[in-house]
C-alpha positions as a Markdown table, in Angstrom:
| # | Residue | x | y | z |
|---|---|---|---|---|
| 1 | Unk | 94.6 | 103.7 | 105.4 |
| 2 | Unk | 96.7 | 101.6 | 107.6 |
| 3 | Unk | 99.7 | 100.6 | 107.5 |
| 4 | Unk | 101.3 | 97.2 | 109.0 |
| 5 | Unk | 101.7 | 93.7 | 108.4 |
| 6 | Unk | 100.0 | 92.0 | 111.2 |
| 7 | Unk | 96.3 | 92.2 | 110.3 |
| 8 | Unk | 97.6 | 90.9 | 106.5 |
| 9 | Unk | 99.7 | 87.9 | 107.9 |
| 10 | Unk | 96.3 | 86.9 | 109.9 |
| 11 | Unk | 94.3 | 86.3 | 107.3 |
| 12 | Unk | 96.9 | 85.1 | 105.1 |
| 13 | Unk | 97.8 | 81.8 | 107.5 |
| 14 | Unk | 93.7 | 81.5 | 108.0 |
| 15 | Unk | 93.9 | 81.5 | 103.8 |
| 16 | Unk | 97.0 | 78.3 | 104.5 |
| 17 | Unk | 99.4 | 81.2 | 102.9 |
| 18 | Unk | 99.2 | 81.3 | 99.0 |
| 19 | Unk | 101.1 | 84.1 | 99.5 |
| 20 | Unk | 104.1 | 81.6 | 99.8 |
| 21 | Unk | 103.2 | 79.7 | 96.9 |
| 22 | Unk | 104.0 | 82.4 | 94.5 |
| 23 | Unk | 107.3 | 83.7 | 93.5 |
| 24 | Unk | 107.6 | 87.5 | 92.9 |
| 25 | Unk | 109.2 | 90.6 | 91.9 |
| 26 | Unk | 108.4 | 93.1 | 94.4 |
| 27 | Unk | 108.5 | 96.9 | 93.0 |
| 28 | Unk | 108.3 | 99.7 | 95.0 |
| 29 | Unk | 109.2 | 103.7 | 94.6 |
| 30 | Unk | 107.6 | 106.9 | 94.3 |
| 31 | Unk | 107.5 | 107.8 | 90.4 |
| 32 | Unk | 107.5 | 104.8 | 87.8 |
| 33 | Unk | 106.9 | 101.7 | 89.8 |
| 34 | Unk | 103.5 | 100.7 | 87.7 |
| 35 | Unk | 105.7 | 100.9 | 84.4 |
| 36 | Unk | 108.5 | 99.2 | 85.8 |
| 37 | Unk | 106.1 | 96.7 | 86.8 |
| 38 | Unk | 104.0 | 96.5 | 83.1 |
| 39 | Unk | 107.2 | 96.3 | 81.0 |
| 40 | Unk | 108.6 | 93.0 | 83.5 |
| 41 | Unk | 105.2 | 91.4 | 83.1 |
| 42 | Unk | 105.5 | 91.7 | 79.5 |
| 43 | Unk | 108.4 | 90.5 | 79.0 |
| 44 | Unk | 108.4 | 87.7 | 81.3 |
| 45 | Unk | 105.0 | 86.9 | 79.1 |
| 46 | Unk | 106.6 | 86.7 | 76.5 |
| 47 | Unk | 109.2 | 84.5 | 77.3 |
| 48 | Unk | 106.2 | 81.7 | 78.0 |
| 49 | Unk | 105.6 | 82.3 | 81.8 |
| 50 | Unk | 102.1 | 82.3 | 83.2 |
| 51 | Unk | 102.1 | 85.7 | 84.5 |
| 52 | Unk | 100.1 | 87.0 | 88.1 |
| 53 | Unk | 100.4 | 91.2 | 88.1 |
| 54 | Unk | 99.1 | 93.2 | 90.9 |
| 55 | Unk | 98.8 | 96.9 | 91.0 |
| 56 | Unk | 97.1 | 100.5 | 92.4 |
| 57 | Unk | 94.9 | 102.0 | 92.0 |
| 58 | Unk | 92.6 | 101.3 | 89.6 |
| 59 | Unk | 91.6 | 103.9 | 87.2 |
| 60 | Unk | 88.3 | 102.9 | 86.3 |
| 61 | Unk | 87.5 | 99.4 | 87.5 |
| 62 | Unk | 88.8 | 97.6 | 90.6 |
| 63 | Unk | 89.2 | 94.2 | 88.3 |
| 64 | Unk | 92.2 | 96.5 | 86.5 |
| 65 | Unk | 94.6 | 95.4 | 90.1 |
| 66 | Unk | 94.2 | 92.0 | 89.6 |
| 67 | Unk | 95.8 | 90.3 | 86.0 |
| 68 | Unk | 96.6 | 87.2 | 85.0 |
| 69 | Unk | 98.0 | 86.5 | 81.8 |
| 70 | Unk | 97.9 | 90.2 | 80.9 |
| 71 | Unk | 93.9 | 89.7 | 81.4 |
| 72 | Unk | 91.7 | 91.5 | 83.8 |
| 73 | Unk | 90.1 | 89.3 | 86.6 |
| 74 | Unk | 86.3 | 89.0 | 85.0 |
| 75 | Unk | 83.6 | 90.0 | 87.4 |
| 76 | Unk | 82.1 | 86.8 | 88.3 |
| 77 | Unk | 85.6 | 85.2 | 88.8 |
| 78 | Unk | 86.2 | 88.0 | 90.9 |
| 79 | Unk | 83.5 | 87.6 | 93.2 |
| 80 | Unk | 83.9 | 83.9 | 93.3 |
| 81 | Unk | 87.7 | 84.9 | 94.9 |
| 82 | Unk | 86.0 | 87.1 | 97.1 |
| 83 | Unk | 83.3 | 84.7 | 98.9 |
| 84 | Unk | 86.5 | 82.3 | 99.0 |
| 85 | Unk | 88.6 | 84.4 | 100.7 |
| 86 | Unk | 85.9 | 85.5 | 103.3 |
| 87 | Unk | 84.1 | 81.7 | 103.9 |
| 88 | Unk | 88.0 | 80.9 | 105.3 |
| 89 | Unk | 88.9 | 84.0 | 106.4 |
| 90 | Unk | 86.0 | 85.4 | 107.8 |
| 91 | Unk | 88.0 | 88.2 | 109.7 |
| 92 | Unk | 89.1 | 89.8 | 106.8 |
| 93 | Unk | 85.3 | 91.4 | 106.2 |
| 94 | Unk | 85.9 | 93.9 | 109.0 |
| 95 | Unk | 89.9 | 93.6 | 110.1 |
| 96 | Unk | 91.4 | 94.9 | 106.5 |
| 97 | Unk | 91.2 | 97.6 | 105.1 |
| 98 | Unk | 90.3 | 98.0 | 101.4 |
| 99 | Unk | 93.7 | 97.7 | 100.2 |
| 100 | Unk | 94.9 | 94.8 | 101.8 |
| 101 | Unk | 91.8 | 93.0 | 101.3 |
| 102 | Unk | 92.2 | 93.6 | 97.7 |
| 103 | Unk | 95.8 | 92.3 | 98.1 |
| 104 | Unk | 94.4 | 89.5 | 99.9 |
| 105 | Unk | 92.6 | 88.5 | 97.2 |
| 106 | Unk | 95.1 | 88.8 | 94.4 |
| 107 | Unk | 97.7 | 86.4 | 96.3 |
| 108 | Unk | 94.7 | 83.9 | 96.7 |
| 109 | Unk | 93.8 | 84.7 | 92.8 |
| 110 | Unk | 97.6 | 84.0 | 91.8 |
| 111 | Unk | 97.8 | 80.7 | 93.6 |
| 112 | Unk | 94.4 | 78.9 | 92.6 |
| 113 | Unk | 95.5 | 80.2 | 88.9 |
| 114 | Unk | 98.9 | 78.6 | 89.4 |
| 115 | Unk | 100.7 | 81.3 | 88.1 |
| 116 | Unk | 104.7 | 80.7 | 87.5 |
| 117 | Unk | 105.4 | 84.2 | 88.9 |
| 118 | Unk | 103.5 | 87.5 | 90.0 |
| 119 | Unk | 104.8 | 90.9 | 89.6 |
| 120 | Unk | 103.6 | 93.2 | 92.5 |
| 121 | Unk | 103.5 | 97.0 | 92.6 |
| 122 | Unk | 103.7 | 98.4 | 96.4 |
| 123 | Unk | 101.1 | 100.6 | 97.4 |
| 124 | Unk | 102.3 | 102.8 | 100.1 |
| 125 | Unk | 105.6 | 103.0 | 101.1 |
| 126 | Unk | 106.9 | 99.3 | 101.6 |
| 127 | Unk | 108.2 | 98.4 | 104.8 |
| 128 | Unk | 104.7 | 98.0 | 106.3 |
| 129 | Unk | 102.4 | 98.2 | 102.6 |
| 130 | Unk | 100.7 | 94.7 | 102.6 |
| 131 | Unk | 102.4 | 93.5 | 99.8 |
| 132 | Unk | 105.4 | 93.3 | 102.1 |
| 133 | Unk | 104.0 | 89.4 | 102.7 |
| 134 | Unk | 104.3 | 88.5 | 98.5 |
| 135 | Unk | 107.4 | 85.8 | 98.0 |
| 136 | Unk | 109.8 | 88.0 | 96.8 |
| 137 | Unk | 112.7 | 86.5 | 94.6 |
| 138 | Unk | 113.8 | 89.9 | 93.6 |
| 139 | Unk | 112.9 | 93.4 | 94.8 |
| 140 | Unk | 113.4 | 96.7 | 92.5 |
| 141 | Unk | 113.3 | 100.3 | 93.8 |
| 142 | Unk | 111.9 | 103.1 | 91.1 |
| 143 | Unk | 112.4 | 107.0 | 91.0 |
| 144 | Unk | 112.3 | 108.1 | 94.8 |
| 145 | Unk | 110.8 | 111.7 | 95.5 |
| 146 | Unk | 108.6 | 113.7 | 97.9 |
| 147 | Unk | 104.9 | 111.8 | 98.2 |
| 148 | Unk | 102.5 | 110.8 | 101.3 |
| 149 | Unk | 104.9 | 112.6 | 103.7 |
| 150 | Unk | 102.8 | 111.8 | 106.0 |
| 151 | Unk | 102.7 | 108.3 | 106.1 |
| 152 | Unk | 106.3 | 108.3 | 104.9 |
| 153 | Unk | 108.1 | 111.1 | 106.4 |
| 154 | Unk | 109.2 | 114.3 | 105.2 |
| 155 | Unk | 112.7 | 114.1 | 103.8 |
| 156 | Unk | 114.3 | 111.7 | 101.5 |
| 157 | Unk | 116.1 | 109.6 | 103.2 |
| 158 | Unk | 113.0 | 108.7 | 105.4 |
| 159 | Unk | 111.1 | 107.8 | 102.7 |
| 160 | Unk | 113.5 | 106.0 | 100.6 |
| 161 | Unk | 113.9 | 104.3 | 104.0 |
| 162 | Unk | 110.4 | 103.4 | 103.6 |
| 163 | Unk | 110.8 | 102.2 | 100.3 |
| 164 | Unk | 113.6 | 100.2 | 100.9 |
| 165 | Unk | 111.7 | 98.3 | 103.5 |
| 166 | Unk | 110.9 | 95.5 | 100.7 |
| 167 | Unk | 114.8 | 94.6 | 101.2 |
| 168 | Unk | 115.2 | 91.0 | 102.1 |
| 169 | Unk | 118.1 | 88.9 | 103.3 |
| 170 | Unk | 119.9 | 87.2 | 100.2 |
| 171 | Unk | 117.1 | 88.4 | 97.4 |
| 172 | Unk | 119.1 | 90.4 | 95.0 |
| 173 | Unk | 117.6 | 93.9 | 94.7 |
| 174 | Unk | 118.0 | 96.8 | 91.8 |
| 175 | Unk | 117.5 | 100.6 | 91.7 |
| 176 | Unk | 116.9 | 103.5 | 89.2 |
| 177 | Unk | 119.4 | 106.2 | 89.6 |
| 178 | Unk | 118.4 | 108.1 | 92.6 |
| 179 | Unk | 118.9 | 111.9 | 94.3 |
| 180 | Unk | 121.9 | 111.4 | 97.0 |
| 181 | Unk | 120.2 | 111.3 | 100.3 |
| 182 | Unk | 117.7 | 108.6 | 98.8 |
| 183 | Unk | 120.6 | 106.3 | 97.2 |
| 184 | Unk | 122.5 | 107.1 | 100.6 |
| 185 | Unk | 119.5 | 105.1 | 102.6 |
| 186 | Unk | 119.3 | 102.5 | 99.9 |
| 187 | Unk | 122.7 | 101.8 | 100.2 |
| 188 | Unk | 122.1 | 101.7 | 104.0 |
| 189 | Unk | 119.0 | 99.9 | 104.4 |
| 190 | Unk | 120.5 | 97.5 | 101.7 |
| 191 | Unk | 123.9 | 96.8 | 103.9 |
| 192 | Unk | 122.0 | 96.1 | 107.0 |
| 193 | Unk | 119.7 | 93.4 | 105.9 |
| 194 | Unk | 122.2 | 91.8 | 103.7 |
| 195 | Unk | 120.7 | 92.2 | 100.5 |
| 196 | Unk | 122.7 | 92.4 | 97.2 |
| 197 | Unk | 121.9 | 96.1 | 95.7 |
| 198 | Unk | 122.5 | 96.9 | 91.9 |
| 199 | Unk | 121.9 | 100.3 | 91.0 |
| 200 | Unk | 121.1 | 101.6 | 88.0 |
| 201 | Unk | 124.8 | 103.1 | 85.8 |
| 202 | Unk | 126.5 | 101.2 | 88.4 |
| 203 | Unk | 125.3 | 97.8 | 87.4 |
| 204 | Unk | 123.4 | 98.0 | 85.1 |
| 205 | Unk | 122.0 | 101.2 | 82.1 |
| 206 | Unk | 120.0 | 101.4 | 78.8 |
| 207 | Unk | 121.4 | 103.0 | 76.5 |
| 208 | Unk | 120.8 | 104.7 | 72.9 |
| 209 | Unk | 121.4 | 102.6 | 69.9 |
| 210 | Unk | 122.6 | 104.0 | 66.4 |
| 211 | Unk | 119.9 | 102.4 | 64.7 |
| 212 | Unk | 116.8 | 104.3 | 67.0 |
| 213 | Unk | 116.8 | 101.7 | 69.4 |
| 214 | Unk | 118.4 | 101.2 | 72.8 |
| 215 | Unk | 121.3 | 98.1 | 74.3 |
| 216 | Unk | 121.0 | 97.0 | 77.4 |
| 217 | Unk | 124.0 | 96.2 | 79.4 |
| 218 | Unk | 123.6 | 94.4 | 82.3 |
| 219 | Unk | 125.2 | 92.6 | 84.8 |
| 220 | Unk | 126.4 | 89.3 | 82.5 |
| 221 | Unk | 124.9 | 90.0 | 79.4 |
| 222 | Unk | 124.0 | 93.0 | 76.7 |
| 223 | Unk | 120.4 | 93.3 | 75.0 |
| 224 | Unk | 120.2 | 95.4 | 71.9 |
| 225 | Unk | 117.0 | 96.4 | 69.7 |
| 226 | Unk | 114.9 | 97.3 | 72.7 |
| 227 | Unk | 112.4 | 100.0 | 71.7 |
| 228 | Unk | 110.3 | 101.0 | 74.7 |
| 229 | Unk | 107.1 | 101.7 | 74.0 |
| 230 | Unk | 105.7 | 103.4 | 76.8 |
| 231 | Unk | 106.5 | 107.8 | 75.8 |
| 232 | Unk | 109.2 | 109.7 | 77.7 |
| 233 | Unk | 112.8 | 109.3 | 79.0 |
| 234 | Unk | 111.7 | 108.3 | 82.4 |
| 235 | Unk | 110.0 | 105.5 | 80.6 |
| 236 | Unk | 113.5 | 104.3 | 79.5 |
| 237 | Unk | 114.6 | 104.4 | 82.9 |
| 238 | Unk | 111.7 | 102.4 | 84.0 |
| 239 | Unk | 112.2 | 99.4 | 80.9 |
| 240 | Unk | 116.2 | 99.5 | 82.7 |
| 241 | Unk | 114.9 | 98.8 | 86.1 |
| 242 | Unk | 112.5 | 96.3 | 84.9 |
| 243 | Unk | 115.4 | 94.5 | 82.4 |
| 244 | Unk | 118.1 | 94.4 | 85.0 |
| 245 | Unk | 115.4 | 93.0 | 87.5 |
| 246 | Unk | 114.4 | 90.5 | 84.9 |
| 247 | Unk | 118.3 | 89.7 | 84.9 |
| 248 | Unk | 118.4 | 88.9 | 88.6 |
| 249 | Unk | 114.9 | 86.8 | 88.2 |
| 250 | Unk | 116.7 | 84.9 | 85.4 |
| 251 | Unk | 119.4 | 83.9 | 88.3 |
| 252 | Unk | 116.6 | 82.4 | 90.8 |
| 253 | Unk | 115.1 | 80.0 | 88.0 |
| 254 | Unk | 113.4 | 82.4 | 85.4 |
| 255 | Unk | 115.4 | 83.2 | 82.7 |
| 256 | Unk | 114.4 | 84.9 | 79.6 |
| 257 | Unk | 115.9 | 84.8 | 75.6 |
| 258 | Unk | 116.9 | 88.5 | 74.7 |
| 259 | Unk | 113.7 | 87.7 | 72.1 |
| 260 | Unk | 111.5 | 87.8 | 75.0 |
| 261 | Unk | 112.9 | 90.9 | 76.3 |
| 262 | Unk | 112.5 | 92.6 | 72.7 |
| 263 | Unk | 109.0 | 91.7 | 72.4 |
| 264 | Unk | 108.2 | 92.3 | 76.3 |
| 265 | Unk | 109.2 | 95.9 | 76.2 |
| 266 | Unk | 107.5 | 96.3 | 73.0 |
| 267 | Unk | 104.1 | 95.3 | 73.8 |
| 268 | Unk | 103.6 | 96.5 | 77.4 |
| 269 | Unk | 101.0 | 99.0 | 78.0 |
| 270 | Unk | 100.6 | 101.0 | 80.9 |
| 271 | Unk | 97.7 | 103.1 | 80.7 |
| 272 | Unk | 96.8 | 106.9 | 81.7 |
| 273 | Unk | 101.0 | 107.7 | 81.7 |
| 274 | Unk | 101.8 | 109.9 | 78.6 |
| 275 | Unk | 99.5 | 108.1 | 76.8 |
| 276 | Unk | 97.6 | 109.1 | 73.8 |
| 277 | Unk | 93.6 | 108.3 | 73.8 |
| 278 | Unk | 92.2 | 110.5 | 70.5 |
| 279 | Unk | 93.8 | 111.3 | 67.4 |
| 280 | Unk | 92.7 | 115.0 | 65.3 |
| 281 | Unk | 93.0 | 116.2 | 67.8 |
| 282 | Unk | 95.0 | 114.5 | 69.7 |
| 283 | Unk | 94.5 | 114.0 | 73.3 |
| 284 | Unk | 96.9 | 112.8 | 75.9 |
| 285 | Unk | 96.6 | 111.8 | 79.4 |
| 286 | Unk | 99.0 | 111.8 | 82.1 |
| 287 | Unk | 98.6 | 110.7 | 86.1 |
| 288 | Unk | 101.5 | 112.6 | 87.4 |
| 289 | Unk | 100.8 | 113.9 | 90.6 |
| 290 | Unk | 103.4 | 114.8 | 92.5 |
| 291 | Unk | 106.9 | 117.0 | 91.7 |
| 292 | Unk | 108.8 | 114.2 | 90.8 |
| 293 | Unk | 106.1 | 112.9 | 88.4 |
| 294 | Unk | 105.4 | 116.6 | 87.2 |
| 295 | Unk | 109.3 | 116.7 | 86.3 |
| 296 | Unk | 109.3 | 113.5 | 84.4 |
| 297 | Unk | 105.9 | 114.3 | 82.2 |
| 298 | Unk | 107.2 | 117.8 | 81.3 |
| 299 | Unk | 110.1 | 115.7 | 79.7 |
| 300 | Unk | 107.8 | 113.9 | 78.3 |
| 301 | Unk | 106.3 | 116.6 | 76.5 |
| 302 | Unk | 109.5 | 118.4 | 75.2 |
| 303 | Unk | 110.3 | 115.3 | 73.5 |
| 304 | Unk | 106.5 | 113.9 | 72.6 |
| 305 | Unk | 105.2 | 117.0 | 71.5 |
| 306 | Unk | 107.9 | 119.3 | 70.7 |
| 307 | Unk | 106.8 | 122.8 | 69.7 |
| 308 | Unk | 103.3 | 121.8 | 69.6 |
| 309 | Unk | 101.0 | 124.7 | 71.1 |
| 310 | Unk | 99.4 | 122.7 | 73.9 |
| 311 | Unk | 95.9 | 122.6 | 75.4 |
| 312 | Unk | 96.4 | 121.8 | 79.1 |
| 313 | Unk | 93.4 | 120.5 | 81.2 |
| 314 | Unk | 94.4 | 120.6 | 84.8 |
| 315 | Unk | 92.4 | 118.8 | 88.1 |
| 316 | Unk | 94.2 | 118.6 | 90.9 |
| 317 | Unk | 93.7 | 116.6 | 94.5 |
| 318 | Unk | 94.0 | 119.6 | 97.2 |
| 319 | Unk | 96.5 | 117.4 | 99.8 |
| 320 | Unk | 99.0 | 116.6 | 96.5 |
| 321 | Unk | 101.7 | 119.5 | 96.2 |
| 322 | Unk | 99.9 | 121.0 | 93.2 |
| 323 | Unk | 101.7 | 124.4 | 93.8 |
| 324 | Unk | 104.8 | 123.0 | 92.8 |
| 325 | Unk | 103.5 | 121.1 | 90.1 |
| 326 | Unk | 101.6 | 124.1 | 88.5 |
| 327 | Unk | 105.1 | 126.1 | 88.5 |
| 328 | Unk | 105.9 | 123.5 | 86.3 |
| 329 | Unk | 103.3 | 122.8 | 84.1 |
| 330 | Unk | 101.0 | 125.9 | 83.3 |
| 331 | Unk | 104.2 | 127.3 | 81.4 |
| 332 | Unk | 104.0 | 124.5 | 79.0 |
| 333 | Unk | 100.3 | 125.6 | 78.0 |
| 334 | Unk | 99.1 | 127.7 | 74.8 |
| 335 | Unk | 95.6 | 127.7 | 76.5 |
| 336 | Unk | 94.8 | 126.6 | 79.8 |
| 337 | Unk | 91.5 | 124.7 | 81.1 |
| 338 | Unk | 90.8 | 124.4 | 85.0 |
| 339 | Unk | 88.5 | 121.1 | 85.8 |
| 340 | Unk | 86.6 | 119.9 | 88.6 |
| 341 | Unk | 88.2 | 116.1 | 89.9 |
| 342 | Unk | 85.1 | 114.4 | 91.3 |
| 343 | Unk | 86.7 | 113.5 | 94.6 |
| 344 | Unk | 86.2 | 114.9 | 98.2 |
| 345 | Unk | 89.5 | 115.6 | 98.2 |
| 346 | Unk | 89.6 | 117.7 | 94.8 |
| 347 | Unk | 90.9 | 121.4 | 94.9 |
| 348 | Unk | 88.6 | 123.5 | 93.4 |
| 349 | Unk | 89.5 | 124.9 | 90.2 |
| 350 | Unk | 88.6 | 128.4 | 90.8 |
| 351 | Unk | 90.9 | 127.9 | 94.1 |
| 352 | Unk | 92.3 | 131.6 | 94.8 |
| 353 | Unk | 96.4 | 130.2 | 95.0 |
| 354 | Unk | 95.1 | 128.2 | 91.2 |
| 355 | Unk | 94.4 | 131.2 | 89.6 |
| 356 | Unk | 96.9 | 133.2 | 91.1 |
| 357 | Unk | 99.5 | 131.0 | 89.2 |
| 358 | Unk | 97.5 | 130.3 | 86.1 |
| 359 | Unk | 98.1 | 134.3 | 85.8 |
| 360 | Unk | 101.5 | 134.6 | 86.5 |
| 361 | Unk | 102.3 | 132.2 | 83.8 |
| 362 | Unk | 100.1 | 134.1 | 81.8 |
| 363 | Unk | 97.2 | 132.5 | 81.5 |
| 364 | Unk | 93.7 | 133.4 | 81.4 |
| 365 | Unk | 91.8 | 130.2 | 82.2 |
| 366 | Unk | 88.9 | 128.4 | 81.8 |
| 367 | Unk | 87.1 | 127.2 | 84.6 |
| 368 | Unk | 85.0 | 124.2 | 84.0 |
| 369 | Unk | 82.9 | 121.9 | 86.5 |
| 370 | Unk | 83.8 | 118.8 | 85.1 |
| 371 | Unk | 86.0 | 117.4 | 83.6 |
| 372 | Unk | 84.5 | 116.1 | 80.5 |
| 373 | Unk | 83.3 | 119.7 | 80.0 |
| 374 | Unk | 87.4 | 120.9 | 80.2 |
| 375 | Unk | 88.2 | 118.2 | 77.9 |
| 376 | Unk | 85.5 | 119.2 | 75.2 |
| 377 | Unk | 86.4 | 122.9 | 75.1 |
| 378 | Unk | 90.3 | 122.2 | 75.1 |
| 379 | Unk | 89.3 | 119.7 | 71.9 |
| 380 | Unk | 87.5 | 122.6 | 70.4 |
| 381 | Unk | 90.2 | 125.1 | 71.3 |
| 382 | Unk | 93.2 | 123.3 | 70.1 |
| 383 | Unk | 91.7 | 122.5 | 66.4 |
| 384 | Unk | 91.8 | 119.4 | 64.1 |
| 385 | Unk | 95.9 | 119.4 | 63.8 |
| 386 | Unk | 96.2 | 120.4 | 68.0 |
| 387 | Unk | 97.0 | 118.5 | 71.0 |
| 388 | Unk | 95.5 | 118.3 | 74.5 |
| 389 | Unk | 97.2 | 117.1 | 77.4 |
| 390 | Unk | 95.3 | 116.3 | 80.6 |
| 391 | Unk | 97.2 | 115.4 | 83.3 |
| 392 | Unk | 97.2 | 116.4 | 87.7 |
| 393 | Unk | 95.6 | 113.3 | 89.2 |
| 394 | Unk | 95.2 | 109.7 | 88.3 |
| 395 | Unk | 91.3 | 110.3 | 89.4 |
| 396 | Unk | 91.0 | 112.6 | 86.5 |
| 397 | Unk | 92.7 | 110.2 | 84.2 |
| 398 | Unk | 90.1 | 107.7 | 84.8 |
| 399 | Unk | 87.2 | 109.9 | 84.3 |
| 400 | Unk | 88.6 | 110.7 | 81.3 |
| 401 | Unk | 88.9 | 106.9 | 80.0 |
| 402 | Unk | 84.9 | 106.5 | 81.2 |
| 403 | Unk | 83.9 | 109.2 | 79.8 |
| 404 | Unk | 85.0 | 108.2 | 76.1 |
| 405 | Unk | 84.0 | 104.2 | 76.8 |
| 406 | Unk | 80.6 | 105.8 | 77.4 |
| 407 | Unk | 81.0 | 108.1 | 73.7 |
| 408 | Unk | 81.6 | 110.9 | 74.9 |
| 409 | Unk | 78.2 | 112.2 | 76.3 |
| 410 | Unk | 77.5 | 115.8 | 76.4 |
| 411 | Unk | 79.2 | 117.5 | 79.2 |
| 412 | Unk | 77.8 | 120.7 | 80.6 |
| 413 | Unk | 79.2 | 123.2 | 82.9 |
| 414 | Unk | 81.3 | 125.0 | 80.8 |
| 415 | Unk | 82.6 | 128.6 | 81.8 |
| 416 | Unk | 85.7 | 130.7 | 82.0 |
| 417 | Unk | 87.2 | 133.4 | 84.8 |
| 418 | Unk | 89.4 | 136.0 | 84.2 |
């Protein structure tokens, strides 16, 4: 990982910048950010635009960043963008890193398909994440909490600072509702570059409908019959971010009918967040991994699952703030099953601190050493009519989803601890 702008912009002017030829809505923000991102795509989709969406990380395959049309970028196409990008750009083989090479390669993607406009999730931060170069018409700014502090910084306002680094002079930017000290430096950052900021019950909200639905009120115009598809109320706040966005594009040359919007935030799809994979049981997955995110998914449970007695499968990345995140989840649990994240960087699930709080809220857990092996006994644990609920790390989301595409082989390495 490294951050900057310089190494990026090289191989971008070697490329003749395609960056440049693609307009964009650059999203950035801690929590929410990918499902801002799916719902905008959608709609604008809908409304008859050829669509360019770029996003991290990947659960299971790397094709996954790179969409066109709501499609994956297919394997040989893919490679074909890669040998282009590196017979003009030789440089980029050993000057980028993985990230920015893969961002590279999308804004080269975008601009041979001839996409209308692209909708690009920030990776890191945003004042020096490689997707800083993308053609932004509009920026947006998601849920802002404590994440990467030490790329970012370790209060609020630093890292909203951070965030708000996709700011541009005279592109209209938006922003969910935020904690003080973050909207403070949003405000700020937004002042000083001269950028037009909207944020969210101040210019724009999504509100409850008497007939189940939800109205959008915007800036110059109301939406109503929205139902969000994506599970949770952050997920509403996310579909506001990406509509009053969608309103700003709509002022630099792509506008949208309230149909489109309807249909947009009806279809999109934004997999491994509160979403369900199995039914009898049921089995949901979630890739919350910091406080913030913990706070929004055990929202999302209270109202997706209320009163169920829940089956919680637990892996956890050791350098995330998982003791935080365990205060709030392991209450939530009927049973509770510790699994084994296959990642160098994966706290071990018979860690002394885990177990220490898996006991105070009550718990005696199971230790497993995979986690296809948690996921099997919570299954058998939680019976035909149960629910499970996996969730700590976005790399145990995706073992989940390639575990079932392969049928769910037989996992081994089951056993409990006291």
């Amino acid at each position: 990982m490294k951050l900057g702008l310089d190494r990026v912009e090289a191989v971008l002017a070697a490329l003749g910048h395609p960056e440049r030829r693609v307009p964009a809505l650059h999203v950035a923000g801690t929590n929410g950010k990918g499902s801002t991102c799916a719902v905008a795509e959608a709609c604008l989709r809908a409304g008859g635009y050829r669509t360019g969406l770029y996003t991290s990380p990947h659960l299971v395959r790397v094709n996954e960043r790179i969409r066109v049309g709501g499609e994956e970028i297919p394997d040989g196409l893919l490679g074909q963008r890669v040998l282009e990008v590196l017979q003009r750009a030789p440089s980029a083989a050993h000057a980028l890193t993985f990230f920015e090479f893969g961002t590279v390669v999308a804004f080269w993607h975008f601009a041979q398909e001839r996409v209308d406009v692209a909708v690009v999730e920030v990776g890191l931060g945003g004042r020096l994440d490689a997707t800083r170069a993308c053609r932004a018409e509009v920026t947006a700014v998601s849920a802002i909490s404590f994440d990467h502090e030490a790329q970012l910084g370790n209060t609020l306002h630093a890292i909203a600072g951070e965030k708000a680094g996709i700011f541009r002079q005279g592109v209209p930017a938006v922003a969910s509702r935020q904690l003080p000290e973050a909207e403070a430096r949003l405000r700020e950052v937004a002042s000083g570059v001269g950028a037009q900021l909207l944020l969210e019950r101040e210019g724009f909200r999504l509100e409850p409908a008497a007939d189940g639905g939800y109205t959008f009120h915007g800036v110059e115009r109301a939406c109503g019959g929205l139902r969000p598809s994506l599970h949770g109320p952050h997920q509403v706040q996310n579909a506001a971010l990406a509509l009053a966005a969608l309103e700003q594009l709509g002022q630099r040359g792509f506008p949208l009918t309230q149909e489109a919007l309807r249909a947009g935030v009806a279809a999109a799809r934004w997999p491994g967040r509160m979403e369900r994979l199995l039914d009898r049981p049921e089995l949901w997955v979630d890739g919350a991994h910091n406080p913030g995110g913990v706070e929004a998914l055990a929202a999302a449970v209270r109202q997706v699952l209320p009163g169920r007695p829940l089956q919680l499968v637990f892996g956890v990345l050791g350098d995330k703030a998982w003791p935080v995140m365990v205060e709030r989840l392991f209450p939530l649990a009927a049973g509770l099953h510790l699994a084994q994240v296959e990642s160098p960087r994966a706290l071990a699930p018979d860690a002394p601190g885990l177990l220490e709080a898996a006991h105070r809220a009550g718990h005696r857990p199971a230790v497993h050493r995979s986690v296809a092996a948690a996921v099997e006994a919570a299954l058998a644990r939680a019976g035909e009519d149960g629910a499970v609920l996996a969730c700590g790390s976005l790399v145990l989301v995706g073992e989940i989803q390639s575990w079932l595409r392969a049928g769910r082989p037989r996992a081994g390495g089951l056993g409990s601890v006291s």
